[in-house]
C-alpha positions, 0 to 999 in steps of 0.5 A: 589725667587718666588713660586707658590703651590697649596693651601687650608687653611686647608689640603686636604689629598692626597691619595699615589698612586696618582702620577701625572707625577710620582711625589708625590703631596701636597696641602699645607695648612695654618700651610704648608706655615707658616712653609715654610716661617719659614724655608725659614727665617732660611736661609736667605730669608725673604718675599718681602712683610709682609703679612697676609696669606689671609683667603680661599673663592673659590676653582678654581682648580679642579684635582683629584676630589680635589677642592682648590687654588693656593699662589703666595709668593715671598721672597728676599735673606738677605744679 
């Protein structure tokens, strides 16, 4: 499986009522991801690739006067 997100290291708040395409919106952070990979573990996928998460340095997305980045993560289904 391969998931791409939005992504900043530390977590950037949302305001609700910003919908976009109806939707609710996240930016995951750092403690996010670390608890998705947990999850992800929990039943049965395991990253391709063990790897630190790499530090944050530039924000090249900017949306809704938002400023951050993306993560890629591909995981692999245990047998």
């Amino acid at each position: 499986m391969f998931l791409t997100t939005d992504y900043w290291e530390e977590e950037i708040p949302i305001d609700e009522s910003i919908k976009p395409f109806g939707l609710t919106w996240k930016i995951f952070s750092k403690s996010d991801v670390e608890a998705l990979i947990t999850i992800a573990h929990q039943h049965g996928f395991s990253l391709a690739q063990t790897t630190n998460i790499p530090p944050c340095s530039e924000k090249p997305v900017s949306w809704y006067d938002k400023h951050y980045t993306f993560i890629a993560l591909a995981f692999i289904k245990q047998a």
